[in-house]
MDTraj code that builds the backbone (N, CA, C; nanometers):
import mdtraj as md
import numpy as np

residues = "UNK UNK UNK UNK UNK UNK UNK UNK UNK UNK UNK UNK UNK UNK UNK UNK UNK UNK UNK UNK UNK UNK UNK UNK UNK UNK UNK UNK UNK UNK UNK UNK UNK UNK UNK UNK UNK UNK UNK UNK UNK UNK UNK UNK UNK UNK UNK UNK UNK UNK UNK UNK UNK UNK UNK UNK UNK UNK UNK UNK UNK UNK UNK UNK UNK UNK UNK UNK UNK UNK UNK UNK UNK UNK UNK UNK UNK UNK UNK UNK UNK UNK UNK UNK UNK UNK UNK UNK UNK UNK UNK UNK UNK UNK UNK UNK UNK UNK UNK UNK UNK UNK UNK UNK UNK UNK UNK UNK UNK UNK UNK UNK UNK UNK UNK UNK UNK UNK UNK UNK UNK UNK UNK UNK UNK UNK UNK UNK UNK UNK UNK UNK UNK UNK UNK UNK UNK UNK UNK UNK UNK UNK UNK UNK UNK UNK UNK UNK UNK UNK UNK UNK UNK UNK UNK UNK UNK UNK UNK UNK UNK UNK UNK UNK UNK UNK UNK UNK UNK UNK UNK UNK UNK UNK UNK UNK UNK UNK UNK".split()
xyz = np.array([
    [8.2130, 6.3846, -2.6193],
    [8.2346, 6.4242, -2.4813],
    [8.1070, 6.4764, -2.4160],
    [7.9899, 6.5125, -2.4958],
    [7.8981, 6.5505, -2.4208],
    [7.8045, 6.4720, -2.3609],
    [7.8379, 6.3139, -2.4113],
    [7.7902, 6.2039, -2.3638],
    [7.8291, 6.1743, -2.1875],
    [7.9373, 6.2035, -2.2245],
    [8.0380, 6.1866, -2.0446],
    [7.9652, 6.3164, -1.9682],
    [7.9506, 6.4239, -2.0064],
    [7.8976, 6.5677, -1.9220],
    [7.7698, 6.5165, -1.8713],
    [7.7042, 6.4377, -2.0011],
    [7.5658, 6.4128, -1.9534],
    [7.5698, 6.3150, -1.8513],
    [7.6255, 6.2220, -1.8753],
    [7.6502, 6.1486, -1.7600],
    [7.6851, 6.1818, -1.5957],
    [7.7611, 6.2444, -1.6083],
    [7.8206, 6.2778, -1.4867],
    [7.7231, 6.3350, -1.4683],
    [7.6570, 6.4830, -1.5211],
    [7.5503, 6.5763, -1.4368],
    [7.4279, 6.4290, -1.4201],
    [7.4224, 6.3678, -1.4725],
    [7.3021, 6.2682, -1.4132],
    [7.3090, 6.1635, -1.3036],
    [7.4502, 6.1857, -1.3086],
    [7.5120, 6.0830, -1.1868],
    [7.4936, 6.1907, -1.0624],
    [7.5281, 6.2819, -1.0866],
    [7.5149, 6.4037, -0.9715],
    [7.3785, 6.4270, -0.9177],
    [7.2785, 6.4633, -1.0092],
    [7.1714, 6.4558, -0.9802],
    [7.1218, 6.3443, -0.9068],
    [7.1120, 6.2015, -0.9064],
    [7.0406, 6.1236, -0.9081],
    [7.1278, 6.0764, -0.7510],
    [7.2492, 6.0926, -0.6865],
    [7.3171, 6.1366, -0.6004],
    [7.2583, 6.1937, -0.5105],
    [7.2286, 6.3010, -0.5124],
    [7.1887, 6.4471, -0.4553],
    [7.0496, 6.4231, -0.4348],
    [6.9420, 6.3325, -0.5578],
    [6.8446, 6.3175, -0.4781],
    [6.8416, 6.2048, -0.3624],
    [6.9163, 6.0902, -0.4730],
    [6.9223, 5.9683, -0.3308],
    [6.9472, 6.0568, -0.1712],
    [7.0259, 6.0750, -0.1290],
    [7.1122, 6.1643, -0.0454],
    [6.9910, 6.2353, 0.0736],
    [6.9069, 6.2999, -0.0433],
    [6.7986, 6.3911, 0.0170],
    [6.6939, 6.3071, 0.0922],
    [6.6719, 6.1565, -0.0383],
    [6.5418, 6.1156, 0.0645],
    [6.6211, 6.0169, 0.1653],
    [6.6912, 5.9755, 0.1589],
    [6.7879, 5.9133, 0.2805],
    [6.7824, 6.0474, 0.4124],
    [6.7677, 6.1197, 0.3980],
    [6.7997, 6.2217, 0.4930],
    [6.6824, 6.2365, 0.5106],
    [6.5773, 6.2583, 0.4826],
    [6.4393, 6.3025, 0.4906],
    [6.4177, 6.1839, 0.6146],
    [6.4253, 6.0496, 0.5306],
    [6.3858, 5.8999, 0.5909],
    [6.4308, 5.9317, 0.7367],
    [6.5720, 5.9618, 0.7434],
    [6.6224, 5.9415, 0.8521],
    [6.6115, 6.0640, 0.9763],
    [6.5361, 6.1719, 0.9388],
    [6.4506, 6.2797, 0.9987],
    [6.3186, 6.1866, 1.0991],
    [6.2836, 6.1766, 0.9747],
    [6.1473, 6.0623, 0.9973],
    [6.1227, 5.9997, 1.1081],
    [6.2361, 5.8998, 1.0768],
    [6.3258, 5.8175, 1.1643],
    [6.2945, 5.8519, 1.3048],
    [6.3710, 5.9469, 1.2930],
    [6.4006, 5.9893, 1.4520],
    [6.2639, 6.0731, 1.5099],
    [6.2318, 6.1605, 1.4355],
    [6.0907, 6.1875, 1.4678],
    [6.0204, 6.0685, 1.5727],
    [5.9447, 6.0289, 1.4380],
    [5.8802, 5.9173, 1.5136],
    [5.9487, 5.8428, 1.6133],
    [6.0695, 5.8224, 1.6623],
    [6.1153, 5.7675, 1.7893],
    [6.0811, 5.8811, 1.9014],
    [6.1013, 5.9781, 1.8646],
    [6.0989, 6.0829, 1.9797],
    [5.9589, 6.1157, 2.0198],
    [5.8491, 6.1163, 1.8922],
    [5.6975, 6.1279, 1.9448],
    [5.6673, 5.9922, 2.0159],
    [5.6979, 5.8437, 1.9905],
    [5.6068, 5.7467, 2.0543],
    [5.7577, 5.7252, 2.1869],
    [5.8317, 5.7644, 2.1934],
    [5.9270, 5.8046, 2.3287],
    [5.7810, 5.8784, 2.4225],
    [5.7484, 5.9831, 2.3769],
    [5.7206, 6.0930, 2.4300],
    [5.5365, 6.0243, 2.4791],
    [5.4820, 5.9391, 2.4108],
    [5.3839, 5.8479, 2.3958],
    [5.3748, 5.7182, 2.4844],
    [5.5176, 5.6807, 2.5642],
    [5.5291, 5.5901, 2.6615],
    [5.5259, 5.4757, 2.5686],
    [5.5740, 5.4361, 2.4767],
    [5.5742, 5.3453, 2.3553],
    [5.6825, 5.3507, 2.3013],
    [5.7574, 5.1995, 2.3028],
    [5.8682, 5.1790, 2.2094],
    [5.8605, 5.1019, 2.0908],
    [5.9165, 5.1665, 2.0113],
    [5.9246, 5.1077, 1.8792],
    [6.1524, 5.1027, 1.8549],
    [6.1939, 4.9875, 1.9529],
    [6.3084, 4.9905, 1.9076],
    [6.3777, 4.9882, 1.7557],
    [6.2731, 4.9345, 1.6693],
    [6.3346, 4.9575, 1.5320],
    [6.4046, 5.0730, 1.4923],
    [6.3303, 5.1960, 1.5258],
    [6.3218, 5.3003, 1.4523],
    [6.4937, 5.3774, 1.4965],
    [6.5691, 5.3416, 1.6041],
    [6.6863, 5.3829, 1.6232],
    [6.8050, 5.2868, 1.5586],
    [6.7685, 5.1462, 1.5372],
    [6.8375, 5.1159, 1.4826],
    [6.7856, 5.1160, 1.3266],
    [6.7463, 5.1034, 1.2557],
    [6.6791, 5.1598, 1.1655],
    [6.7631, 5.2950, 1.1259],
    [6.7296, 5.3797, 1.1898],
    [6.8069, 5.5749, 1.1760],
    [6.9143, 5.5100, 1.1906],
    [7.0197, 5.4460, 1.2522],
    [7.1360, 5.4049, 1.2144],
    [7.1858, 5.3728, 1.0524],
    [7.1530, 5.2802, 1.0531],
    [7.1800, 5.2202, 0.8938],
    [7.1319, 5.3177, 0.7976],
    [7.0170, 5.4046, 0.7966],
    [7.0237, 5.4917, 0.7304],
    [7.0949, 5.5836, 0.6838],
    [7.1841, 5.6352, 0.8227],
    [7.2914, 5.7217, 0.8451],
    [7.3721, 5.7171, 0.7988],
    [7.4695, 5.5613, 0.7904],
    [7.5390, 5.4961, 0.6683],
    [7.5409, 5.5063, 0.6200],
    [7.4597, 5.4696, 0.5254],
    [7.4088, 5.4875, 0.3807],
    [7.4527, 5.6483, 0.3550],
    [7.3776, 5.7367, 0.3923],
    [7.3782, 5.8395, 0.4191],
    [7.5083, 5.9424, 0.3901],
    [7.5549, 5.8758, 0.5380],
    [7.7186, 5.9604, 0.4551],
    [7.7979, 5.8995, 0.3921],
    [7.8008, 5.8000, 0.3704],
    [7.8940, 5.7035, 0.2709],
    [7.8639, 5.7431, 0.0958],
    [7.7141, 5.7244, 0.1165],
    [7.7105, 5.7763, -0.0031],
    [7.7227, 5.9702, -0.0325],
    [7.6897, 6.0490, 0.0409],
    [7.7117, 6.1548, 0.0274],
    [7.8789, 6.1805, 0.0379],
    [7.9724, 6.1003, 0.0565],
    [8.0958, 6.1980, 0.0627],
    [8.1219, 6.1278, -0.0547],
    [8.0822, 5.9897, -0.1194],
    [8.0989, 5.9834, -0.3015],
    [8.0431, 6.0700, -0.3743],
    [7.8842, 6.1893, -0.3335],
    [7.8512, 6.2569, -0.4165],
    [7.9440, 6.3651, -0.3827],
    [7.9985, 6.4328, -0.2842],
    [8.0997, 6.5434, -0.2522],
    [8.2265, 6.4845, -0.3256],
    [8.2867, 6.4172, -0.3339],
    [8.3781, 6.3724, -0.3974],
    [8.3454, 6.4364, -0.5806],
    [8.2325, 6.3803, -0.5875],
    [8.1771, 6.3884, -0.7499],
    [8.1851, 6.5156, -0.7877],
    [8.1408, 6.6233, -0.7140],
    [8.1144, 6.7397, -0.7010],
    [8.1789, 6.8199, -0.6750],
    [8.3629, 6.7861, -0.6641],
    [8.4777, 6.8508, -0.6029],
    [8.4677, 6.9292, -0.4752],
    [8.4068, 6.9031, -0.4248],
    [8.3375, 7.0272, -0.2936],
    [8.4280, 6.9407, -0.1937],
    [8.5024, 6.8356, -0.2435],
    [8.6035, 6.7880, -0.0525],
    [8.6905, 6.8589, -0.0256],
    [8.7472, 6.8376, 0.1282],
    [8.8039, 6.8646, 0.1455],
    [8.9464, 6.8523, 0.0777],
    [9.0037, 6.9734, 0.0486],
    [9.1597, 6.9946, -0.0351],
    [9.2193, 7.0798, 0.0311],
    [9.3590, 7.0923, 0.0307],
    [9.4726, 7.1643, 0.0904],
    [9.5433, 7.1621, -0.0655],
    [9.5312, 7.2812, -0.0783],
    [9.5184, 7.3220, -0.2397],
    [9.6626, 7.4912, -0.2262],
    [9.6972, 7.5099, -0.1258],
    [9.7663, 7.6488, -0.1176],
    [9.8863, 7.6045, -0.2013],
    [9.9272, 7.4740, -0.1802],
    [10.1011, 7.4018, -0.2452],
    [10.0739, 7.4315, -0.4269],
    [9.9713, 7.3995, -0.4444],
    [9.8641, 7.3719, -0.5702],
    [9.8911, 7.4898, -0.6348],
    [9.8306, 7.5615, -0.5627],
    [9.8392, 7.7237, -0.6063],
    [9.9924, 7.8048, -0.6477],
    [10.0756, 7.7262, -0.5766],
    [10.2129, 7.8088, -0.6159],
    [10.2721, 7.7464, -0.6957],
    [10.2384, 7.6593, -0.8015],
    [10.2818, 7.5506, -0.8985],
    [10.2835, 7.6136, -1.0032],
    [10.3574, 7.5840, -1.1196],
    [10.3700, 7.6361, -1.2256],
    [10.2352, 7.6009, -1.3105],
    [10.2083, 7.6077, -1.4285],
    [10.0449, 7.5374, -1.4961],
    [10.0796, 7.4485, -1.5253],
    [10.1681, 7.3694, -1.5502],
    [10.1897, 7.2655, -1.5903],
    [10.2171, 7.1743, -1.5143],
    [10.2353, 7.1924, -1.3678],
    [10.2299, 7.1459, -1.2825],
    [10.1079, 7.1288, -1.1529],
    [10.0255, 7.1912, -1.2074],
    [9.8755, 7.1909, -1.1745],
    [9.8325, 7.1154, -1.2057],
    [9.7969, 7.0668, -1.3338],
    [9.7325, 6.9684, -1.3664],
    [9.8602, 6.8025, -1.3736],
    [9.9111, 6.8088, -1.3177],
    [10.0415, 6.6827, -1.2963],
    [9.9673, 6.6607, -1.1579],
    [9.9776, 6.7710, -1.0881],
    [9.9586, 6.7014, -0.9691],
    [9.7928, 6.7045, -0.8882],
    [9.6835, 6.7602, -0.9538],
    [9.5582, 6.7000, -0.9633],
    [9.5273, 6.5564, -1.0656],
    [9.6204, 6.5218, -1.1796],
    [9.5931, 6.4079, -1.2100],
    [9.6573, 6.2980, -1.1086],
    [9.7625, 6.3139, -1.0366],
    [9.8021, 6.2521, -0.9124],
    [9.7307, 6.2184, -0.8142],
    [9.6591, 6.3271, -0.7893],
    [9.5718, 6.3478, -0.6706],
    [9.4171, 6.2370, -0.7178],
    [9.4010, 6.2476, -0.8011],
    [9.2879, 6.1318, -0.9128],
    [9.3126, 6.0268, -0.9060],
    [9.4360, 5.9927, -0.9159],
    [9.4725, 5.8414, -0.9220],
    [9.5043, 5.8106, -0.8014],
    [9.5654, 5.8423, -0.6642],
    [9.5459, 5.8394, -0.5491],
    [9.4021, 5.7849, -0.5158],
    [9.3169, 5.8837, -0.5232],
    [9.1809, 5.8745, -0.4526],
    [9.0832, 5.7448, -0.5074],
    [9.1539, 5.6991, -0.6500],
    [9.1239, 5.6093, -0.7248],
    [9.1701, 5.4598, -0.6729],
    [9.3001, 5.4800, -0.6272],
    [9.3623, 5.3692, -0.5574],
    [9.2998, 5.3045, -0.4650],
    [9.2529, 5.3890, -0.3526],
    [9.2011, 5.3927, -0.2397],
    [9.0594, 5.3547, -0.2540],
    [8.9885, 5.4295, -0.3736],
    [8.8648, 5.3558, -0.3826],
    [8.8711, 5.2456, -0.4275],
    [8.9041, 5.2028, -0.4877],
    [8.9399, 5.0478, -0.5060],
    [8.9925, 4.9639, -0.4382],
    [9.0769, 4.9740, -0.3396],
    [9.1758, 4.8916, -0.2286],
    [9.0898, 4.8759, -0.1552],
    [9.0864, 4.9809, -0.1245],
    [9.0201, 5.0550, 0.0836],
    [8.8206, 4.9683, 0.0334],
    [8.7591, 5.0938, -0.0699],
    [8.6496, 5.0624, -0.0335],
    [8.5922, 5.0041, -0.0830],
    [8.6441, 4.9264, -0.2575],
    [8.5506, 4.8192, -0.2809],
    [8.6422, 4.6861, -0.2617],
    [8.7815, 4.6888, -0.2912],
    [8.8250, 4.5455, -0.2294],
    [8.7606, 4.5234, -0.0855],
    [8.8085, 4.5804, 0.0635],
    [8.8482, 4.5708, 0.1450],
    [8.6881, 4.5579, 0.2009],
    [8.5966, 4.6562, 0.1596],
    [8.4477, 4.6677, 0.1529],
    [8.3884, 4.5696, 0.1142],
    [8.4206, 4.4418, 0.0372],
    [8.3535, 4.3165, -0.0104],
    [8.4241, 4.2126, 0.0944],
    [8.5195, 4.2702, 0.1306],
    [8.5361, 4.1752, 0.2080],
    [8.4915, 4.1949, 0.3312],
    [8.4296, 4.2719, 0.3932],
    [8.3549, 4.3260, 0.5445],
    [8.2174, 4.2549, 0.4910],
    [8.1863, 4.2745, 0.3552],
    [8.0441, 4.3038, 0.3155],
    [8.0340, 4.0822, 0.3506],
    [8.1209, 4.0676, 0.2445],
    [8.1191, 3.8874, 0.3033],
    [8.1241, 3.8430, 0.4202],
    [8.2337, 3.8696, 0.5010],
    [8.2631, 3.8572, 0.5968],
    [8.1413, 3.8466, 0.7551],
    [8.0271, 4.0058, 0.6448],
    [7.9060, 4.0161, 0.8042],
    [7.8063, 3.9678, 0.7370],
    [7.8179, 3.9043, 0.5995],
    [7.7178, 3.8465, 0.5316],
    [7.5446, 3.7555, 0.5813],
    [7.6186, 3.6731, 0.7066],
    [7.5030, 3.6049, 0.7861],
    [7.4882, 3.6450, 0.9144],
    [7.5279, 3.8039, 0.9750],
    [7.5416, 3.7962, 1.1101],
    [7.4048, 3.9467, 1.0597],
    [7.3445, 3.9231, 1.1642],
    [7.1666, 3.9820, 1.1311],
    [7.1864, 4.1358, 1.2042],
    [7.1115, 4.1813, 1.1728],
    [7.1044, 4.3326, 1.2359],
    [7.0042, 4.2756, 1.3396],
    [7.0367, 4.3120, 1.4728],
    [6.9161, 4.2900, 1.5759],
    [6.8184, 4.4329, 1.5266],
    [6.6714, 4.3416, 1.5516],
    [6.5692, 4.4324, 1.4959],
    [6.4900, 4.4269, 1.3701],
    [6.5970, 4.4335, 1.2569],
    [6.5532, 4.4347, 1.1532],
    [6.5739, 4.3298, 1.0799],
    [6.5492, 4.3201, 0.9489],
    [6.5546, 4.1672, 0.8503],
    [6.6474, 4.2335, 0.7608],
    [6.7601, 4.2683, 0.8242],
    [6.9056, 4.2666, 0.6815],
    [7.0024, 4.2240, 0.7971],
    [7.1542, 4.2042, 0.6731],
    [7.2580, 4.1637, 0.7740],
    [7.3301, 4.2216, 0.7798],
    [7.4255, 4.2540, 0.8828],
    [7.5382, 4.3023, 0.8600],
    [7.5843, 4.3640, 0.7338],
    [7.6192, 4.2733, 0.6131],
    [7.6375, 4.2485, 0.4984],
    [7.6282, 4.3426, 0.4149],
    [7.4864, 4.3519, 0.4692],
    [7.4008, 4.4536, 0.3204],
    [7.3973, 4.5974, 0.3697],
    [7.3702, 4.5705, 0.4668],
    [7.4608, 4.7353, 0.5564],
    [7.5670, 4.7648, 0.4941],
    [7.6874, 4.6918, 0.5373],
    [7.8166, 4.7454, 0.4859],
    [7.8444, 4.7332, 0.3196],
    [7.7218, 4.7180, 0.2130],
    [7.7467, 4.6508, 0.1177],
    [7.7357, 4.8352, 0.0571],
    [7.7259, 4.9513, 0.1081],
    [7.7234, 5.0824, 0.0887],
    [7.8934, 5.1412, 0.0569],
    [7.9840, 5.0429, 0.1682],
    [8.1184, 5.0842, 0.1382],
    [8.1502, 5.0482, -0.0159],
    [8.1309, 4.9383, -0.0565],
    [8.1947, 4.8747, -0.1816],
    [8.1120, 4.9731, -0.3244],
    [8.0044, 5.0010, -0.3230],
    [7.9272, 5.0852, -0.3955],
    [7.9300, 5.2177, -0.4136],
    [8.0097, 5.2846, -0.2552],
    [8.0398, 5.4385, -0.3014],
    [8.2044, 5.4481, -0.3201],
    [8.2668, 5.3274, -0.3203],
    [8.3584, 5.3016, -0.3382],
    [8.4130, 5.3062, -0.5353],
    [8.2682, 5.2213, -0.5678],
    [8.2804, 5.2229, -0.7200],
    [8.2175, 5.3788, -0.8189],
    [8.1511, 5.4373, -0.6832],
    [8.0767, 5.5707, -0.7224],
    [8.2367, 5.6489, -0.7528],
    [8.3137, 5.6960, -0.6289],
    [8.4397, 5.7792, -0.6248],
    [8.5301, 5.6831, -0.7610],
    [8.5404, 5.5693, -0.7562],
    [8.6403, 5.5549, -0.9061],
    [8.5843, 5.6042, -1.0264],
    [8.4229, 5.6233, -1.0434],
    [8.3699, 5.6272, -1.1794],
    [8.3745, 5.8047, -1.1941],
    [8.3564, 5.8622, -1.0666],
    [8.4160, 6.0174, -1.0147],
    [8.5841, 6.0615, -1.0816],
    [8.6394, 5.9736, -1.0341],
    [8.7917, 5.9654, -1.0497],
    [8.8291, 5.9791, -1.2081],
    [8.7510, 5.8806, -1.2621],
    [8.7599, 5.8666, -1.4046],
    [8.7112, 5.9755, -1.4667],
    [8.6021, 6.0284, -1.4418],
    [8.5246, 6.1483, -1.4934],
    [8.6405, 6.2702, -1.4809],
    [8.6745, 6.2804, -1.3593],
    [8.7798, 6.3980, -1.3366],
    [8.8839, 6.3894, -1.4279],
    [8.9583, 6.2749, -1.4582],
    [9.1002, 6.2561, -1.5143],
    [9.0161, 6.2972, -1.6122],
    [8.9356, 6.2329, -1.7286],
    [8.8829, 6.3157, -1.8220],
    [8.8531, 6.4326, -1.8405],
    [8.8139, 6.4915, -1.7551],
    [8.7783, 6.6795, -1.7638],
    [8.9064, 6.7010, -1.7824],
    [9.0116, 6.6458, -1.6624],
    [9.1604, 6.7046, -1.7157],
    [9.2476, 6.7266, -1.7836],
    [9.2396, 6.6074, -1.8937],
    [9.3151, 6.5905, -1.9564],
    [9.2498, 6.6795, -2.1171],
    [9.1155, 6.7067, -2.0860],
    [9.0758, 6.7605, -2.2036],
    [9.0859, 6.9571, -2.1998],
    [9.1096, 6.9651, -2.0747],
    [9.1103, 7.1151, -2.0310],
    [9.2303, 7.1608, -2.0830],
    [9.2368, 7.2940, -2.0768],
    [9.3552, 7.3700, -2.1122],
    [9.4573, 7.3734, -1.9702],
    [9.5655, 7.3820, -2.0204],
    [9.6439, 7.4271, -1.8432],
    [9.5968, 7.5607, -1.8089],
    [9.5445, 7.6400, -1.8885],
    [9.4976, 7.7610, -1.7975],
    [9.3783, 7.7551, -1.7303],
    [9.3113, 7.6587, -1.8250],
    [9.1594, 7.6344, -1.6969],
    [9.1789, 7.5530, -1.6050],
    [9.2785, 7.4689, -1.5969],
    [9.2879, 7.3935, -1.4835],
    [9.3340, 7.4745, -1.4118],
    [9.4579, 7.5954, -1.3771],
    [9.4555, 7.6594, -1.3222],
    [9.3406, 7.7534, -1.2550],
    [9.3147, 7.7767, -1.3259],
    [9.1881, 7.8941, -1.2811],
    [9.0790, 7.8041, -1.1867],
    [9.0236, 7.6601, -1.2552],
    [8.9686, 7.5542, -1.1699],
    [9.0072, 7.5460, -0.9852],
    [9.1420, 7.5858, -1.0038],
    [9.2630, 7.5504, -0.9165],
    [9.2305, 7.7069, -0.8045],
    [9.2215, 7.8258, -0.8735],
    [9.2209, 7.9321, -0.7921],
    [9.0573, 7.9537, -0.7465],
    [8.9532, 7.8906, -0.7861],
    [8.8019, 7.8986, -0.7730],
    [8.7979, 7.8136, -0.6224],
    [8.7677, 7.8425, -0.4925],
    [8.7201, 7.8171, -0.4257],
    [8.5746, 7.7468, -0.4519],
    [8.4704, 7.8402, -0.3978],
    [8.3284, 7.7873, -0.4879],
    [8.3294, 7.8840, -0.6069],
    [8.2192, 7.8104, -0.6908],
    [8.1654, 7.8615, -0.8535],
    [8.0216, 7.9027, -0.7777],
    [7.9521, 8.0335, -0.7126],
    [7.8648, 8.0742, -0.7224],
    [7.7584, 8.0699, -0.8150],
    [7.7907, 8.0811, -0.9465],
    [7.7329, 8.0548, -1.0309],
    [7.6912, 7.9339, -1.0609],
    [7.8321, 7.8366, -1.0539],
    [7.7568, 7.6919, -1.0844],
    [7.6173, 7.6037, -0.9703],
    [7.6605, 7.6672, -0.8651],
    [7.5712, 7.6663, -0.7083],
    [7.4277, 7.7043, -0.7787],
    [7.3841, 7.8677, -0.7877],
    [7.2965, 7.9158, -0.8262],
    [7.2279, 7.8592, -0.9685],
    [7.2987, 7.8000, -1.0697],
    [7.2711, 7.6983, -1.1746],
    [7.2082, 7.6156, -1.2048],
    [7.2605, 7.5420, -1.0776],
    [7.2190, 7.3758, -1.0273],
    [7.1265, 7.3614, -0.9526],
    [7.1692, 7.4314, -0.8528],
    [7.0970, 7.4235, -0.6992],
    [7.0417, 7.2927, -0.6734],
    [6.9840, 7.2719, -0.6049],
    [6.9278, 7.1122, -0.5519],
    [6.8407, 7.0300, -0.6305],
])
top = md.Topology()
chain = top.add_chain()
for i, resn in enumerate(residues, 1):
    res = top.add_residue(resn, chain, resSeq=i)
    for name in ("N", "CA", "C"):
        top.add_atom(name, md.element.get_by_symbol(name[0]), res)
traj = md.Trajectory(xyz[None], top)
């Protein structure tokens, strides 16, 4: 099992940096539109450009928030559950989000991704395609998430899943990790 821990914290990491220089890029991005704006000079790339970045961007960051349990949950029902019913209905909640990544964003996502396959981004040299080819990929990020979770769960005690269950944030794990 410490093979899977390692994994996941390296999947997290490597997440969290993608994430960062996507965000940096797309700072950049806009920067430089706003100085050669300000320069009487257009460089239309650079807004559509900061677009697709943006994409990328949060598509892949709500698979690393996903990874990272930090989404959004409505967890109060959760809380008044017996322990044994805590972890019933977070392994529910796993296979749900699992469904969906698979239906919604890598079926449904290969098929957008085919679908805009030859229609061009004005501006730049990608297509449609490869733009949307971010849904089907953080799509397979949240199932390999999904899987990781059902595993922590099923190996935990019902009292740590509880307690998992009453932890808002882990300060500690924050201060641990950090960026």
């Amino acid at each position: 099992m410490r093979a899977v821990d390692s994994f996941h914290k390296g999947l997290n990491a490597s997440l969290r940096w993608f994430c960062v220089i996507l965000f940096a890029l797309l700072v950049l991005l806009v920067l430089t539109q706003v100085v050669v704006r300000f320069l009487d000079v257009s460089l239309p790339w650079t807004e559509v450009s900061a677009r697709v970045v943006f994409i990328w961007q949060a598509v892949i960051g709500a698979a690393y928030v996903i990874g990272e349990k930090e989404d959004v949950a409505i967890d109060w029902l959760v809380r008044k559950m017996p322990v044994g019913g805590v972890k019933a209905v977070s392994l529910l909640a796993h296979a749900i989000v699992a469904l969906f990544a698979v239906w919604v964003m890598i079926w449904g996502g290969m098929r957008n991704v085919l679908a805009g396959w030859e229609d061009t981004v004005q501006l730049l040299p990608v297509t449609q395609g490869q733009t949307f080819l971010v849904i089907p990929i953080a799509g397979a990020l949240i199932l390999v998430y999904s899987v990781l979770h059902v595993i922590d769960l099923l190996r935990a005690s019902d009292e740590a899943v509880v307690a998992r269950a009453d932890d808002d944030i882990d300060l500690g794990r924050l201060n641990e990790e950090g960026i």
